[in-house]
C-alpha positions in Angstrom: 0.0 0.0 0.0 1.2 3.2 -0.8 0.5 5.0 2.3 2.1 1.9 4.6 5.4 2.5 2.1 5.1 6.5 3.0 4.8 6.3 6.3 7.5 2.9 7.2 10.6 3.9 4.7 13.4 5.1 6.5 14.4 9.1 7.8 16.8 10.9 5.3 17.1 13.5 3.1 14.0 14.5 0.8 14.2 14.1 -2.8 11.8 16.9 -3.8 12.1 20.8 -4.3 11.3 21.7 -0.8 9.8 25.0 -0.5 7.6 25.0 2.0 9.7 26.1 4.8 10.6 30.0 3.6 9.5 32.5 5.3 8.8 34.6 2.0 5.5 33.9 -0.4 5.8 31.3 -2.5 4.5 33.2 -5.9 1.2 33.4 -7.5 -0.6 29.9 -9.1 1.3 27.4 -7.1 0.5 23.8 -7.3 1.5 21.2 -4.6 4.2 19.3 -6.5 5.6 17.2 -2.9 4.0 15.4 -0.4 6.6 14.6 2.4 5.9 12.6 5.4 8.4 13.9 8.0 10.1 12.6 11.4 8.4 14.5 13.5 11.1 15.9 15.9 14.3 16.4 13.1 11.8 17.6 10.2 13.6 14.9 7.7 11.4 13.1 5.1 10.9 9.1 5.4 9.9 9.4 1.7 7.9 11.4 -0.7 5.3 11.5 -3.6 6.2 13.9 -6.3 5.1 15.0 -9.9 7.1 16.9 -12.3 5.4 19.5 -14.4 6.3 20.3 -18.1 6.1 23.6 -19.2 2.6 23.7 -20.7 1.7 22.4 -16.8 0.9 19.3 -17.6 2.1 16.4 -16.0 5.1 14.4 -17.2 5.9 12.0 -14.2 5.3 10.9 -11.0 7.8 9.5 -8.1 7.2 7.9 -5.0 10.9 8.3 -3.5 12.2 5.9 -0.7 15.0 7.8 1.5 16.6 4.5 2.9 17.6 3.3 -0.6 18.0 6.4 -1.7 16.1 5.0 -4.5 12.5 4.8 -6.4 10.1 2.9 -5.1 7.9 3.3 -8.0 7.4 5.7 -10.9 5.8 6.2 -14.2 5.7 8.7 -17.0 2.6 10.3 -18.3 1.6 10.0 -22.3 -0.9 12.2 -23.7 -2.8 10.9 -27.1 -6.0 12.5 -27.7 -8.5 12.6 -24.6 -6.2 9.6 -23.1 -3.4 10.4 -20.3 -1.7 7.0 -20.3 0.3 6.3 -17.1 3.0 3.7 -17.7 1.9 -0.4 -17.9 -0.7 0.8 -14.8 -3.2 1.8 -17.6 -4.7 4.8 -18.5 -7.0 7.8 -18.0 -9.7 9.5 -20.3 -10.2 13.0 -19.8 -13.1 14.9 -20.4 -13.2 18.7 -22.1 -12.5 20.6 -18.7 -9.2 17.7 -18.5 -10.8 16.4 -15.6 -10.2 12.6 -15.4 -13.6 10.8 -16.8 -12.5 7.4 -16.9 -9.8 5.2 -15.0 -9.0 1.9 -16.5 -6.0 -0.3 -14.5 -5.7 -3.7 -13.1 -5.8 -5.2 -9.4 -2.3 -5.3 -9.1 -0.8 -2.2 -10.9 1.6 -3.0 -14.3 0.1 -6.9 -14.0 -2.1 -7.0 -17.1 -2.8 -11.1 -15.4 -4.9 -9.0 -12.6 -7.9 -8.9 -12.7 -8.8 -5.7 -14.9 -11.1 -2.4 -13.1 -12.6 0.5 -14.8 -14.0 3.7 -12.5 -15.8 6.1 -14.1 -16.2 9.8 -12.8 -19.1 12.2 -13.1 -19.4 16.0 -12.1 -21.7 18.5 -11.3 -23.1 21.7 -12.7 -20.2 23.6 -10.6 -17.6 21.6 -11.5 -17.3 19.1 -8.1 -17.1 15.5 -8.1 -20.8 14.0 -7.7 -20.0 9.9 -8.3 -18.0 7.5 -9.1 -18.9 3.7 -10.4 -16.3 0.9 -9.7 -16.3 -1.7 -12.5 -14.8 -5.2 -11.5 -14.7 -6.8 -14.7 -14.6 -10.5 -13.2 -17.7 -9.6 -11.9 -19.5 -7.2 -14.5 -18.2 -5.5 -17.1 -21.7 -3.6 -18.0 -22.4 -3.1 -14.1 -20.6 -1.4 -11.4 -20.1 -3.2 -8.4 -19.7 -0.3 -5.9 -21.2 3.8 -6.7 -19.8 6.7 -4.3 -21.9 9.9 -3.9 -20.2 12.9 -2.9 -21.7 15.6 -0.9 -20.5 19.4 -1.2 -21.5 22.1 1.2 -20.0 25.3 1.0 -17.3 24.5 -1.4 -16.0 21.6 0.6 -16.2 18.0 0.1 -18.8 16.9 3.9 -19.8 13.4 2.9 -18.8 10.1 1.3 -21.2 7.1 0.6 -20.5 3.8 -1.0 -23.1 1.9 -2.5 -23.6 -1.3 -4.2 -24.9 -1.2 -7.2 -26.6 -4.3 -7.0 -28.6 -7.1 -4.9 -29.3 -5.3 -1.8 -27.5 -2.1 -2.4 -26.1 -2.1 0.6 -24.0 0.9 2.0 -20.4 -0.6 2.3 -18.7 2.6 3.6 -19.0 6.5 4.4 -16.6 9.2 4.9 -17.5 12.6 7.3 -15.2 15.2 6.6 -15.0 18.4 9.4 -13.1 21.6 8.2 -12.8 24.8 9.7 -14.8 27.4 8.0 -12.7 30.2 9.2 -9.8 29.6 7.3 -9.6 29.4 3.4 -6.8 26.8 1.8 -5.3 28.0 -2.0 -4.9 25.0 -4.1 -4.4 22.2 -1.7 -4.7 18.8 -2.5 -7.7 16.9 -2.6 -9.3 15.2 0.4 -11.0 11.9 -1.4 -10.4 9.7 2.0 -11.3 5.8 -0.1 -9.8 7.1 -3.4 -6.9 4.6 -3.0 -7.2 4.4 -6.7 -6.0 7.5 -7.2 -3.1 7.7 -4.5 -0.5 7.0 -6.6 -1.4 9.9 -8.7 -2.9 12.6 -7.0 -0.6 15.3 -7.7 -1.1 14.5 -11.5 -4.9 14.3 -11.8 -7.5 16.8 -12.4 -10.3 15.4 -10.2 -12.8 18.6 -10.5 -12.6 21.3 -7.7 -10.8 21.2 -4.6 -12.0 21.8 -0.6 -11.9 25.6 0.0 -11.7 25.7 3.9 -8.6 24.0 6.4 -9.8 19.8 7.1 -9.8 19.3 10.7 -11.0 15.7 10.9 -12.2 12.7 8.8 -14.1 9.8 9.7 -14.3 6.9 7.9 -16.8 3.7 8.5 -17.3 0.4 7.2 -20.2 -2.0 7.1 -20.9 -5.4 6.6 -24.4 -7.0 4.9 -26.5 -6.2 7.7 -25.6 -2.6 7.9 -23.0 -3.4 11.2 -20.1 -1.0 11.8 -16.9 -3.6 10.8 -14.3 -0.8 11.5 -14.2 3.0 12.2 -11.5 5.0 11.5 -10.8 8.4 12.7 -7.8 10.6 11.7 -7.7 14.2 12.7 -5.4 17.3 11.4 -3.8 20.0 13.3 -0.8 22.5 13.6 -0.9 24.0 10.0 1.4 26.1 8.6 1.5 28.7 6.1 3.5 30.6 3.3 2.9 34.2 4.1 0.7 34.2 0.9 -1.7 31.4 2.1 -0.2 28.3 0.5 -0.3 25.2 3.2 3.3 24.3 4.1 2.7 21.8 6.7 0.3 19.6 9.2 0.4 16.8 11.3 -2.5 14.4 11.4 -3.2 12.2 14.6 -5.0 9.1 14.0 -5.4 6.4 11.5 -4.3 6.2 8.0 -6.7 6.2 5.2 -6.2 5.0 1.6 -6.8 7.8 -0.7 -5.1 10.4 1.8 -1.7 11.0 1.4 -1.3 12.6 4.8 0.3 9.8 7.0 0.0 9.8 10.8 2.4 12.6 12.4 4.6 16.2 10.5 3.6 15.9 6.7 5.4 18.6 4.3 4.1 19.9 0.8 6.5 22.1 -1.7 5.0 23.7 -4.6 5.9 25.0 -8.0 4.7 28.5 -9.4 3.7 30.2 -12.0 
């Protein structure tokens, strides 16, 4: 998983371009480019998650770094042909006119074409926020989703998470509460999907519609078995943020568990940007 690899690999230097500990703005447009999960009490990175933008802004590549080896854990390159962004031998996305990601098509096990194969599919609203997303398991269906998620917005921030089967019962198999403080705006941070572990690996690269607009505070995530039973609840909290004199995040720390689409790993977590 990425986010056990994020938060277990080893304390060392960060291979990213770290900006986010200046005590001058960081520039107008910026675009979180790092994700560094840090030792709490030296500030070092264990690892870190990072794109690289070409000059048009789109993305070229993305790098999940791993400071003990000094090495890459994994990393792929982004081709553009048409309305497709194809990312390595982990499949590809379709993009829609706004070049938010419409489609996701991959396997089980990344780059392993023997996997079994999974489609999602992503729909927006009128204002440009994520509404739903279908999960196609194709050894199951490949006309019928097996899970839908519903995301609720309220106030420009993404509240509420629901997954759904699609079929038989259409049970509720999970749900995500998200908490934010309304007094404080966030610029361009990056986006707070808690289950999109689909999407992990790429975050930094995708257009996913628009982003929260006020500081997260707290998620909590539940699960459910057939009969509608709690199976697990997992709470995860944020805290201590800092800023770039012009607004831009710079750091958190998060107390809790550690959710799969969330790249914020328990303890000091470090973003760096790049500007227009």
């Amino acid at each position: 998983m990425l986010l056990g690899l994020l938060s277990a690999v080893s304390c060392s230097k960060e291979n990213s371009r770290e900006r986010g500990n200046i005590d001058i703005p960081l520039g107008s447009d910026c675009r979180v480019t790092g994700i560094a999960p840090c030792d709490s009490l030296s500030g070092k990175a264990y690892g870190s998650l990072s794109v690289v933008l070409g000059n048009d802004g789109k993305p070229l590549k993305t790098e999940i770094f791993d400071s003990t080896s000094g090495s890459s854990y994994y990393k792929t390159s982004f081709v553009y042909k048409g309305d497709s962004m194809e990312v390595g031998n982990s499949g590809y996305f379709l993009l829609d006119q706004e070049k938010r990601i419409s489609e996701f098509n991959t396997y089980e096990v990344a780059g392993d074409p023997g996997s079994d194969k999974f489609r999602y599919t992503y729909q927006y609203n009128g204002e440009g926020y994520l509404k739903s997303k279908s999960w196609y398991i194709y050894s199951l269906s490949t006309d019928i989703p097996s899970f839908v998620y519903t995301y609720t917005w309220q106030n420009g921030n993404l509240v509420k998470v629901e997954a759904t089967e699609a079929g038989g019962l259409r049970r509720t198999a999970l749900t995500a509460e998200l908490q934010y403080d309304l007094s404080r705006p966030v610029i361009n941070f990056v986006y707070s999907f808690p289950e999109a572990n689909e999407l992990a690996p790429f975050i930094l690269a995708v257009n996913v519609g628009k982003k929260s607009t006020n500081l997260l505070t707290k998620v909590i995530v539940k699960t459910y078995d057939a009969s509608g039973n709690t199976i697990e609840t997992y709470t995860t909290e944020y805290k201590n943020y800092k800023f770039s004199p012009d607004g831009y995040i710079t750091e958190l720390y998060a107390s809790g568990d550690v959710l799969d689409g969330l790249l914020i790993v328990d303890g000091l977590t470090k973003f760096s940007y790049e500007c227009k």
